[in-house]
DSSP file (Angstrom, degrees, kcal/mol; ACC not computed):
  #  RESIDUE AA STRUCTURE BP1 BP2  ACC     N-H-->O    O-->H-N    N-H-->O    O-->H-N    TCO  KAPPA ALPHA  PHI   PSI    X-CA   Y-CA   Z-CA
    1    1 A X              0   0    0      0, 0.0    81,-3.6     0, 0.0     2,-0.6   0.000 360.0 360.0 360.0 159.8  -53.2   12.1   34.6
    2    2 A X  E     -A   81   0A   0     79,-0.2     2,-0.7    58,-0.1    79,-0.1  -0.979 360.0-172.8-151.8 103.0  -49.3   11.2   34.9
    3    3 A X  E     -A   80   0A   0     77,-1.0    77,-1.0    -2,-0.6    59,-0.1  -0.864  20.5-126.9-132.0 132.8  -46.9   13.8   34.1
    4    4 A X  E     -A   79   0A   0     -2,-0.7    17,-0.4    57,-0.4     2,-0.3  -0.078  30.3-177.2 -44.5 143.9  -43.5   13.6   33.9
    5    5 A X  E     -A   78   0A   0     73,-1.2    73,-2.0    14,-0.2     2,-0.5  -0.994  19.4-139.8-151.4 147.1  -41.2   15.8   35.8
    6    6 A X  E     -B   18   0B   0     12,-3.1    12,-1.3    -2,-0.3     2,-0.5  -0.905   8.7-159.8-129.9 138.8  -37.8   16.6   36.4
    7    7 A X  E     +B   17   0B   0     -2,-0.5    69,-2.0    10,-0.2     2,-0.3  -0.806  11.9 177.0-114.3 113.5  -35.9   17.6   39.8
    8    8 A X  E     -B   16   0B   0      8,-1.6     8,-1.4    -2,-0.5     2,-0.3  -0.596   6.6-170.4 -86.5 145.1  -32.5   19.5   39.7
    9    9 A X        -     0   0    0     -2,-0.3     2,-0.3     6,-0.2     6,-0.1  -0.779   5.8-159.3-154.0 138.0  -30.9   20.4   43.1
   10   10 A X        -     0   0    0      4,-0.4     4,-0.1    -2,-0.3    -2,-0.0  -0.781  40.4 -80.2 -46.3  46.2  -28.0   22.7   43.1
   11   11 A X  S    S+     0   0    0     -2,-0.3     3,-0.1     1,-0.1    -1,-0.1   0.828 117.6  10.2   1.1 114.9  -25.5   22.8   46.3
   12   12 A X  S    S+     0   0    0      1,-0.4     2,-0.4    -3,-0.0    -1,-0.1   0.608 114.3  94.8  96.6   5.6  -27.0   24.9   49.0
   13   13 A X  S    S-     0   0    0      1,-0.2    -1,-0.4    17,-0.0    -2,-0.1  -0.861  80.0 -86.9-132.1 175.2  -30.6   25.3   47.4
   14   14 A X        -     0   0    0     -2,-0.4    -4,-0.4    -3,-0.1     2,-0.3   0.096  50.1-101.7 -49.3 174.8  -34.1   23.8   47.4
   15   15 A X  E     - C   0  29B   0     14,-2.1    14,-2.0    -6,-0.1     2,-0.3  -0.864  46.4-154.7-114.6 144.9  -34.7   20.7   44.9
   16   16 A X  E     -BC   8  28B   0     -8,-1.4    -8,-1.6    -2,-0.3     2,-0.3  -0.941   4.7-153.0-135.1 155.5  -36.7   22.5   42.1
   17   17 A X  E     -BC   7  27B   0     10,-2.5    10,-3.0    -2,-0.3     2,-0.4  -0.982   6.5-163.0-131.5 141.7  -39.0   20.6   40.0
   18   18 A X  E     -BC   6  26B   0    -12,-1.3   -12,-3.1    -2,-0.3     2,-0.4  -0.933  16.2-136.8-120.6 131.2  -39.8   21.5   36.5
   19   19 A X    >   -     0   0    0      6,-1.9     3,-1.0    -2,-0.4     6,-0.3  -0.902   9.6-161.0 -90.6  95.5  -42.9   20.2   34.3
   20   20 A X  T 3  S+     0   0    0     -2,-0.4     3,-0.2     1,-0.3    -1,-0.1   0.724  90.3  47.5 -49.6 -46.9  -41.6   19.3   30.5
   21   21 A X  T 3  S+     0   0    0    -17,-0.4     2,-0.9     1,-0.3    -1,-0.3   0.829 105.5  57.1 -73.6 -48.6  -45.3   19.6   29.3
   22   22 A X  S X  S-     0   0    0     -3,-1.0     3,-1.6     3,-0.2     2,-0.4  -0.687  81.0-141.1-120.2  98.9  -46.2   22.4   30.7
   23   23 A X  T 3  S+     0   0    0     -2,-0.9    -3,-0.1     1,-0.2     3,-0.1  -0.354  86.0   7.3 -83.2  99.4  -44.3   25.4   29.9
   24   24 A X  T 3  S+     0   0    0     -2,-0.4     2,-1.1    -5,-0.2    -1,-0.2   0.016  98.5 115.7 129.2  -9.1  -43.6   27.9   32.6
   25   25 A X    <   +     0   0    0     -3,-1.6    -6,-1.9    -6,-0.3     2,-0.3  -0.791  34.9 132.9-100.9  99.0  -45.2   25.4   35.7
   26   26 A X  E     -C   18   0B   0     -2,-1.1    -8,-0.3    -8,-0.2     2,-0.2  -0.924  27.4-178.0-144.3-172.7  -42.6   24.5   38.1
   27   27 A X  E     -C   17   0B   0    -10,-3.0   -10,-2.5    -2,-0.3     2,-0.3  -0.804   9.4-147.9-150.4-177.7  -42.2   24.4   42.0
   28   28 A X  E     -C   16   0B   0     -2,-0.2     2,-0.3   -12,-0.2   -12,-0.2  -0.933   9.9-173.8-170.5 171.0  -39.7   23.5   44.6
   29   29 A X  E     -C   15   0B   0    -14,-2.0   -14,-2.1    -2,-0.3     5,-0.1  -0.939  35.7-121.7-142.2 153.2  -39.0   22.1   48.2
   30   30 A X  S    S+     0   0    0     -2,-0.3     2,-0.4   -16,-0.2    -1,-0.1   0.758 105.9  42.4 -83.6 -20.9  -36.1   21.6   50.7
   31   31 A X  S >> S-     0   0    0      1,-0.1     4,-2.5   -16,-0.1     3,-0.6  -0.837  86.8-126.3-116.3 152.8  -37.0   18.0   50.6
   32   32 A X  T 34 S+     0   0    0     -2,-0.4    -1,-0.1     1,-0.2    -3,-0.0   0.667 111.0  50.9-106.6  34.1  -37.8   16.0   47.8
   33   33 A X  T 3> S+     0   0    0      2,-0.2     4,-0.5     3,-0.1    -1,-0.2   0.199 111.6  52.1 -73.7 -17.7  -41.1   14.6   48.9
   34   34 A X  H X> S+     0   0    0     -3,-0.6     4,-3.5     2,-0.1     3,-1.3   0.761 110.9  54.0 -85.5 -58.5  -42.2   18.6   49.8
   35   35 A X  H 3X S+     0   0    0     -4,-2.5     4,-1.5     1,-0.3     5,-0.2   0.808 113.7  39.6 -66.1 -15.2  -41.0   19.4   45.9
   36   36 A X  H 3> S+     0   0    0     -5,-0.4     4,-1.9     2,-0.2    -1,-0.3   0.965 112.9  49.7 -89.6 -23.8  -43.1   16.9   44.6
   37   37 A X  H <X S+     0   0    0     -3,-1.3     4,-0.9    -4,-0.5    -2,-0.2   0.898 115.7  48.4 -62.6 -44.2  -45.9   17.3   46.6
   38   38 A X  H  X S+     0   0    0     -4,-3.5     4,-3.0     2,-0.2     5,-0.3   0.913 101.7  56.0 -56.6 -34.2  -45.6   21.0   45.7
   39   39 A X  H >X S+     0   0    0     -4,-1.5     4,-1.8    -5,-0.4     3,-1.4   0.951 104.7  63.9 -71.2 -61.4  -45.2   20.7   41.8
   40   40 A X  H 3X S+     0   0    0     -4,-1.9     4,-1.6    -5,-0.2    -1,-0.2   0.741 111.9  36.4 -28.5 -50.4  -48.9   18.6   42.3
   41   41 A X  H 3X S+     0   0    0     -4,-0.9     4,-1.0     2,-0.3    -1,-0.2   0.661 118.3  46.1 -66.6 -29.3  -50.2   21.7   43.5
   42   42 A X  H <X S+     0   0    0     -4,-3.0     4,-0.9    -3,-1.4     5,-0.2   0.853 111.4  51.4 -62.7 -54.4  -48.3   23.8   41.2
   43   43 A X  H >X>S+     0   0    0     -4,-1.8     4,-2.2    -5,-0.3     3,-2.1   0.981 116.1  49.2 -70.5 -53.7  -49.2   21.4   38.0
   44   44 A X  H 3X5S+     0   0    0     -4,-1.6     4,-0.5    -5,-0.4    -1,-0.2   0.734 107.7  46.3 -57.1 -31.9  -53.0   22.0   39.4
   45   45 A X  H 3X5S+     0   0    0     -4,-1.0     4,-1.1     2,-0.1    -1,-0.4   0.509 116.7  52.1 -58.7 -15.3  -53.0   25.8   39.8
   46   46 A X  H <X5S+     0   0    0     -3,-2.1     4,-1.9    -4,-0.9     3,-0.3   0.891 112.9  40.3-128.5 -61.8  -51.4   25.6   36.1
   47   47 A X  H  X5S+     0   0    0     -4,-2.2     4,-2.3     1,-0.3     5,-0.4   0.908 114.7  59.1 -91.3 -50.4  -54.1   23.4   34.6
   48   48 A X  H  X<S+     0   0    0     -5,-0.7     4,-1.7    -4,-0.5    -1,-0.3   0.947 106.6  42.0 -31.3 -72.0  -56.8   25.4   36.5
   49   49 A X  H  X S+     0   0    0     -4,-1.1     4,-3.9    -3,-0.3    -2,-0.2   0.783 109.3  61.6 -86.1  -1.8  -56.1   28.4   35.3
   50   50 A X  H  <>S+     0   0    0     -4,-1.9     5,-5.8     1,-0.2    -1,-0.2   0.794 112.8  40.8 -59.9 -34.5  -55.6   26.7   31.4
   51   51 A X  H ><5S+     0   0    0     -4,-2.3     3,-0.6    -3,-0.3    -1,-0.2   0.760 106.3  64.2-113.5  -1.8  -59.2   25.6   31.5
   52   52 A X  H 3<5S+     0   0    0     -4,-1.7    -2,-0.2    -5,-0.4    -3,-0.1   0.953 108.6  46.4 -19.6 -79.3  -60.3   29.2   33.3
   53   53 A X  T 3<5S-     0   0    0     -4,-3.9    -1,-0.2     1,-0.2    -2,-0.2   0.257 126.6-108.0 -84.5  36.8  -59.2   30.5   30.1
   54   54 A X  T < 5S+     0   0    0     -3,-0.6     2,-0.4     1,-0.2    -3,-0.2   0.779  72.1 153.2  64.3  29.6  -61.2   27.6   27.7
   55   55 A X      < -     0   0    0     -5,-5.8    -1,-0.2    -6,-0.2     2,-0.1  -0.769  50.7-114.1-103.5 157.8  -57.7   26.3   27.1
   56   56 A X        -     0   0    0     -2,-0.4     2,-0.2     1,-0.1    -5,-0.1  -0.334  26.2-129.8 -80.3 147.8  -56.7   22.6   26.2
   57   57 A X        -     0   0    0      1,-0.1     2,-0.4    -2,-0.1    73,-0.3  -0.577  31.8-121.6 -74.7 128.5  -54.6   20.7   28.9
   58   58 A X        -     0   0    0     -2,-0.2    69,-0.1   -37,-0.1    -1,-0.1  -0.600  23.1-113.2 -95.3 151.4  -52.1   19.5   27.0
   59   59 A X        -     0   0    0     -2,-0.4    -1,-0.0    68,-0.2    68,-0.0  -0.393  34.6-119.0 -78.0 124.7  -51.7   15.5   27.2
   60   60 A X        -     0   0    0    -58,-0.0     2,-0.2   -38,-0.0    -1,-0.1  -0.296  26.7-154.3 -74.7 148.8  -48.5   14.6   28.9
   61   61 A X        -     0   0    0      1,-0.2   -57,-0.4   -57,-0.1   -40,-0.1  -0.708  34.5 -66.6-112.8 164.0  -46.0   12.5   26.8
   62   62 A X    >>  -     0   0    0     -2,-0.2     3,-1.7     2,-0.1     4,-0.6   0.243  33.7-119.0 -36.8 151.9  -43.2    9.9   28.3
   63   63 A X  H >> S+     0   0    0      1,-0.3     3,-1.4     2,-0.2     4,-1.0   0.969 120.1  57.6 -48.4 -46.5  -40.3   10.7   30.1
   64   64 A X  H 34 S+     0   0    0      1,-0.3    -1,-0.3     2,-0.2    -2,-0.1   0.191  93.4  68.7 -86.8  38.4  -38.2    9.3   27.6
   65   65 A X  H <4 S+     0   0    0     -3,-1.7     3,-0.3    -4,-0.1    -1,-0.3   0.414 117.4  31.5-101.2 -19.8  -40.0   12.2   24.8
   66   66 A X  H X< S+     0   0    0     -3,-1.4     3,-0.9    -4,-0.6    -2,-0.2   0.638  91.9  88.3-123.7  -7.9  -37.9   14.8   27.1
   67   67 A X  T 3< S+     0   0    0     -4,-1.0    -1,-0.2     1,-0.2    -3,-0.1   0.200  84.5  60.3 -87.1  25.4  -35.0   13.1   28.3
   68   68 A X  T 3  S+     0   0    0     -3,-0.3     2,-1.2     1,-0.1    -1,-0.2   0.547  80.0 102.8-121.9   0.0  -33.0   14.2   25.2
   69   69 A X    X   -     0   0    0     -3,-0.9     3,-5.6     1,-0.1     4,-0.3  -0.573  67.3-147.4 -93.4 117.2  -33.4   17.8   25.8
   70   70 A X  G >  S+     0   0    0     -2,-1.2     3,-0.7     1,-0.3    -1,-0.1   0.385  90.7  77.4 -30.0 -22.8  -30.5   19.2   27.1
   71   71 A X  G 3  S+     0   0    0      1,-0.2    -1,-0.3     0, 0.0    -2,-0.1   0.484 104.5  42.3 -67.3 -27.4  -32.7   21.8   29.3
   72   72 A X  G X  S+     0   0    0     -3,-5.6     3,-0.7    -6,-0.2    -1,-0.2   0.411  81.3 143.8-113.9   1.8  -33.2   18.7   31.6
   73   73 A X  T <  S+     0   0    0     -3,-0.7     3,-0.1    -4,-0.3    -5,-0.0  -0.052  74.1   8.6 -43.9 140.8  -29.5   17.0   31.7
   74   74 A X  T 3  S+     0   0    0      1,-0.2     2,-0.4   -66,-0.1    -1,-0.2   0.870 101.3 122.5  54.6  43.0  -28.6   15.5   35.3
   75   75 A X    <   -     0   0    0     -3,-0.7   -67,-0.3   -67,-0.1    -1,-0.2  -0.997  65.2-102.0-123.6 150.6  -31.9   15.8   36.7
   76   76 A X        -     0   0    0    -69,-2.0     2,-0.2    -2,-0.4    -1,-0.1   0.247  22.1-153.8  -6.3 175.4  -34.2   13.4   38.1
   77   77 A X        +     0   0    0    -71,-0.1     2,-0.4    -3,-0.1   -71,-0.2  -0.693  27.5 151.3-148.3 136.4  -36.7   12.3   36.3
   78   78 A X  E     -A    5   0A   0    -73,-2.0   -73,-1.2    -2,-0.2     2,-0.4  -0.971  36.7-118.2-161.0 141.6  -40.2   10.9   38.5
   79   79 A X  E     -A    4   0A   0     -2,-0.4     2,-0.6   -75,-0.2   -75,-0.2  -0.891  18.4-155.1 -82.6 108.8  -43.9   10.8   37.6
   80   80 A X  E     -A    3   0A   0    -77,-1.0   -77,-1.0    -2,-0.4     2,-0.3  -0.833  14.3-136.9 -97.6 110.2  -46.9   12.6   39.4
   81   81 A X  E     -A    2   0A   0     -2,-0.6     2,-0.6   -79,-0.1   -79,-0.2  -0.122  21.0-164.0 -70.3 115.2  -50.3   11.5   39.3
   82   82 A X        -     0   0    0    -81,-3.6     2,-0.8    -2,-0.3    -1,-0.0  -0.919  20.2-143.8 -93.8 115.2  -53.1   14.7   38.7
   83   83 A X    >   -     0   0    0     -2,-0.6     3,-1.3     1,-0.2    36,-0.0  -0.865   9.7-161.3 -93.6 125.0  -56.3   14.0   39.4
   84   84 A X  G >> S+     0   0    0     -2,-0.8     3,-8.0     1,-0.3     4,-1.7   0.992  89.1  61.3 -60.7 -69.8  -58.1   16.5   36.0
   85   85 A X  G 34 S+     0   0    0      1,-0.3    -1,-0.3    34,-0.2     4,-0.1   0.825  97.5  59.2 -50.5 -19.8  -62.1   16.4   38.4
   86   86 A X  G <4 S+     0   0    0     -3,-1.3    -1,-0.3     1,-0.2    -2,-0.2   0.448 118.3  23.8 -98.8  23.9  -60.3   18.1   41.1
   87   87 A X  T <4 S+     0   0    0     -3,-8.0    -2,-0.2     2,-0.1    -1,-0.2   0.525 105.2  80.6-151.0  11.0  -59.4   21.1   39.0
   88   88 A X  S  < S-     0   0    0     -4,-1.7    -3,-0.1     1,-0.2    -2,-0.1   0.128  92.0-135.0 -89.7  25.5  -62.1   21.0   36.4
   89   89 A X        +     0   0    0     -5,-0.2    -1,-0.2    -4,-0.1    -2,-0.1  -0.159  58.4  21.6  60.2-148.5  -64.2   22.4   38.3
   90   90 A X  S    S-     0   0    0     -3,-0.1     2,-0.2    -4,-0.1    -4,-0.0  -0.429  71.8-138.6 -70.1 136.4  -68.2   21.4   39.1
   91   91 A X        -     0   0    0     -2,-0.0     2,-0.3    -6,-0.0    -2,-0.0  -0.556  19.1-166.4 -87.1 152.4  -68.8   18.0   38.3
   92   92 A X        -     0   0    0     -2,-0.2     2,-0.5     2,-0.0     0, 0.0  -0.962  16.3-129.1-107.5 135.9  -72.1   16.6   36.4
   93   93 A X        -     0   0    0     -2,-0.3     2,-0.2     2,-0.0    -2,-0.0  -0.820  27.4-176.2-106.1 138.4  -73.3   13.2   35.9
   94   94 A X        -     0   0    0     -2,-0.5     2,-0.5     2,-0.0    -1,-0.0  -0.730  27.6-130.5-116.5-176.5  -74.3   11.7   32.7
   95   95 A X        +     0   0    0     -2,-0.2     2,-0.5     2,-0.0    -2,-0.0  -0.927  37.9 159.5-112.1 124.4  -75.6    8.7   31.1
   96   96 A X        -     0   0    0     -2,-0.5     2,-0.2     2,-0.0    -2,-0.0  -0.994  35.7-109.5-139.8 162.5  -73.7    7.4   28.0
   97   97 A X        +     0   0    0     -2,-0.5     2,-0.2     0, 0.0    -2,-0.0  -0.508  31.1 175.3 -67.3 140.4  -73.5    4.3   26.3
   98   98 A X        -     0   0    0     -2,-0.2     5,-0.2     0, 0.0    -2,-0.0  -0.842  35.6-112.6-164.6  92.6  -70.7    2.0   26.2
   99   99 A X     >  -     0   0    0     -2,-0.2     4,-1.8     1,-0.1     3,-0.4  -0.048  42.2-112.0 -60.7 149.7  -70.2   -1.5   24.7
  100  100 A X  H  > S+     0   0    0      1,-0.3     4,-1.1     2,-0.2    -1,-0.1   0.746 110.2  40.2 -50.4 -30.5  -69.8   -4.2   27.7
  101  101 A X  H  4 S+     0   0    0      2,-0.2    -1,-0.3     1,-0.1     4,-0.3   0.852 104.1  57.2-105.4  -9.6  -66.5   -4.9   27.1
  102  102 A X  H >> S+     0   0    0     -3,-0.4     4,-5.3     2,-0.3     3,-1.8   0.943 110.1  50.8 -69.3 -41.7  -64.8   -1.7   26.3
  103  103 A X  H 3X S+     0   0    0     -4,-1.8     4,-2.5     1,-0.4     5,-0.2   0.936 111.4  51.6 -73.3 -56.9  -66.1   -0.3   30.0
  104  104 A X  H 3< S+     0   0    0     -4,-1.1    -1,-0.4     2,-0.2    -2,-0.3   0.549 110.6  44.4 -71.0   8.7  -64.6   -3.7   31.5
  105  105 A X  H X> S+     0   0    0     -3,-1.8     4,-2.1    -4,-0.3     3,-1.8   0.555 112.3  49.6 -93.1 -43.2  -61.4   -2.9   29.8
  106  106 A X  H 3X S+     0   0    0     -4,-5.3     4,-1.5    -5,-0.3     5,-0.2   0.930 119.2  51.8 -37.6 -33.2  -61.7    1.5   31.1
  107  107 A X  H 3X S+     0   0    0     -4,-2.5     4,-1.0    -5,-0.3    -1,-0.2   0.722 108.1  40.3 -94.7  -9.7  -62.3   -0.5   34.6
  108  108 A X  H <> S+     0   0    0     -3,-1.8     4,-1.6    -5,-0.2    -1,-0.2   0.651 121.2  45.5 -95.2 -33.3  -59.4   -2.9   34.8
  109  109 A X  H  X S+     0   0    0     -4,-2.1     4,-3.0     3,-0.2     5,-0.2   0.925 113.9  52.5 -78.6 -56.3  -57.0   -0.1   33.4
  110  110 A X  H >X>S+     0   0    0     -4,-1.5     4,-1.5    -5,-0.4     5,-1.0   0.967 113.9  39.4 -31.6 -99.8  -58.6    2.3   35.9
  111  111 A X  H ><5S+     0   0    0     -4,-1.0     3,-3.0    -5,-0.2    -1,-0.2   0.851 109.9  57.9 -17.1 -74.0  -58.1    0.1   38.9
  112  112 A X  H 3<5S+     0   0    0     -4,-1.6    -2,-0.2     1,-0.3    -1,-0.2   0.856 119.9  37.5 -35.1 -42.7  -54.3   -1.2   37.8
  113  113 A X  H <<5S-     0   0    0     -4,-3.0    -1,-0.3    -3,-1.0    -2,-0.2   0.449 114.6-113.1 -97.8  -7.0  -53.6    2.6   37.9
  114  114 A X  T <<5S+     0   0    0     -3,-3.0    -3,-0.2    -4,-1.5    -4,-0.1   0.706  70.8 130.3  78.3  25.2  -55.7    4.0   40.9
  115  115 A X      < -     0   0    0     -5,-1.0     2,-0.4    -6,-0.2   -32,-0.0   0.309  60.9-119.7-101.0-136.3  -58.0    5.9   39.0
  116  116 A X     >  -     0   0    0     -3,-0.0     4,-1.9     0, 0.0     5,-0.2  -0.751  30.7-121.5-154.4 144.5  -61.8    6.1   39.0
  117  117 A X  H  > S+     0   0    0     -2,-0.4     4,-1.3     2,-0.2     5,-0.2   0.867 111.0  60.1 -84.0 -17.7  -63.1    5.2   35.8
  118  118 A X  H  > S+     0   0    0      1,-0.2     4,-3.2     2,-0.2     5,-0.2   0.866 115.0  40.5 -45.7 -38.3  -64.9    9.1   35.6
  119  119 A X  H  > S+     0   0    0      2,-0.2     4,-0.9     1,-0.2    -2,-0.2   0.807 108.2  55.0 -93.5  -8.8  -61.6   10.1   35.9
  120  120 A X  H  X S+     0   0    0     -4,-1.9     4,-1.5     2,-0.2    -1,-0.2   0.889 117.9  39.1 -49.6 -55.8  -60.1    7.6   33.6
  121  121 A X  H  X S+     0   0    0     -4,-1.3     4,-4.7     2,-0.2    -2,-0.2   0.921 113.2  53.8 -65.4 -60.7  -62.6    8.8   30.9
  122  122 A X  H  X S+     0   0    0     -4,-3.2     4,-2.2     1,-0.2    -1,-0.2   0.892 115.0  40.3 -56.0 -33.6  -62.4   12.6   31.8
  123  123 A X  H  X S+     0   0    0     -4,-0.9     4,-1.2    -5,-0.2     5,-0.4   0.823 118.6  51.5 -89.0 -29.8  -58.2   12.4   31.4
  124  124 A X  H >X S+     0   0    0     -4,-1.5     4,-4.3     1,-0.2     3,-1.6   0.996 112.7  50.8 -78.4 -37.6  -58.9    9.9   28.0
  125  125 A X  H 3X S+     0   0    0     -4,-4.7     4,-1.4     1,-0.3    -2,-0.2   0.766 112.7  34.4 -90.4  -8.9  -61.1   12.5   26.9
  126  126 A X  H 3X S+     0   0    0     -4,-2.2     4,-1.0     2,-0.2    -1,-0.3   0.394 115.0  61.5 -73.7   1.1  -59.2   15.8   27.1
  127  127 A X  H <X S+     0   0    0     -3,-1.6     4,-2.1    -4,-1.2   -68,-0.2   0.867 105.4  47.1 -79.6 -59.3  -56.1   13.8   26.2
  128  128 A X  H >< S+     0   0    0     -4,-4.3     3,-0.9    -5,-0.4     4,-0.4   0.877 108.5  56.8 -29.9 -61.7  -57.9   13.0   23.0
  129  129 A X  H >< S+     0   0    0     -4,-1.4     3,-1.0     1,-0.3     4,-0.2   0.845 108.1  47.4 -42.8 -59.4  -59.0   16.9   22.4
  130  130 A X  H 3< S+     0   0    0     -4,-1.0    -1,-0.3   -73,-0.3    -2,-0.2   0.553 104.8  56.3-100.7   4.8  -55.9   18.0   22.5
  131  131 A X  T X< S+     0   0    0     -4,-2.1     3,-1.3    -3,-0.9    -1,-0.2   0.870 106.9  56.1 -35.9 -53.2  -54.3   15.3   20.0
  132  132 A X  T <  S+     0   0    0     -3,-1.0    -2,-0.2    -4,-0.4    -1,-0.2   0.323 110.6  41.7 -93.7  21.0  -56.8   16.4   17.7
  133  133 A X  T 3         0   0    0     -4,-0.2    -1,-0.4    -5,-0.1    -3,-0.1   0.035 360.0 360.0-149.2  39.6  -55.7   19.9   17.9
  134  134 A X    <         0   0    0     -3,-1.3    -2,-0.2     0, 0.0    -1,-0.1   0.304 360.0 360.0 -94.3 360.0  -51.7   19.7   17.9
């Protein structure tokens, strides 16, 4: 999953990175290749403990959904990729049905994007979940 984030730095501090989506999850770093690498580890402890407590990860929206709030003026704005199976805990395999082409398009999107098509599927389907329950 790919959520937007936005990096302030201040004179004389760390680069701090803030998640739009996810309200109260941010990180920071002296460089800003440590702050993103931290807010991934931040945005996974955050979505961790969300589905700890049976709650839905909410589905990250565009950059440009957040670049008009003022909270985020003259920051950065850069994308980080989450992979959902490494914080959703024990994995299970199933079998499901799938028409032939819909699974070649989840595997061609999947590729273009570096994703696994489990995790393609897992991200479409909590994305979904928490559409249906805005």
């Amino acid at each position: 999953m790919r959520y937007p984030v936005v990096i302030h730095k201040d004179p004389g501090s760390d680069y701090g990175v803030t998640v739009p989506d996810l309200p109260g999850c941010f990180s920071a770093g002296e460089t800003m290749d440590e702050a993103l690498a931290n807010v991934i580890e931040a945005i996974e402890c955050h979505l961790e403990g969300l589905m700890l407590d049976n709650e839905l990860v909410p589905t990250p929206r565009g950059v440009e959904h957040h670049q008009e709030n003022t909270d985020f003026a003259g920051g950065t704005w850069a994308l980080v990729d989450v992979d959902l199976t490494r914080v959703s805990g024990k994995t299970r395999r199933v079998n499901i049905t799938i028409p032939e082409r819909v699974l070649s398009l989840i595997d061609d999107y999947a590729a273009q994007h570096g994703e696994t098509r489990s995790g393609l599927i897992t991200q479409a389907a909590l994305g979904f979940i928490a559409e249906q329950t805005r």
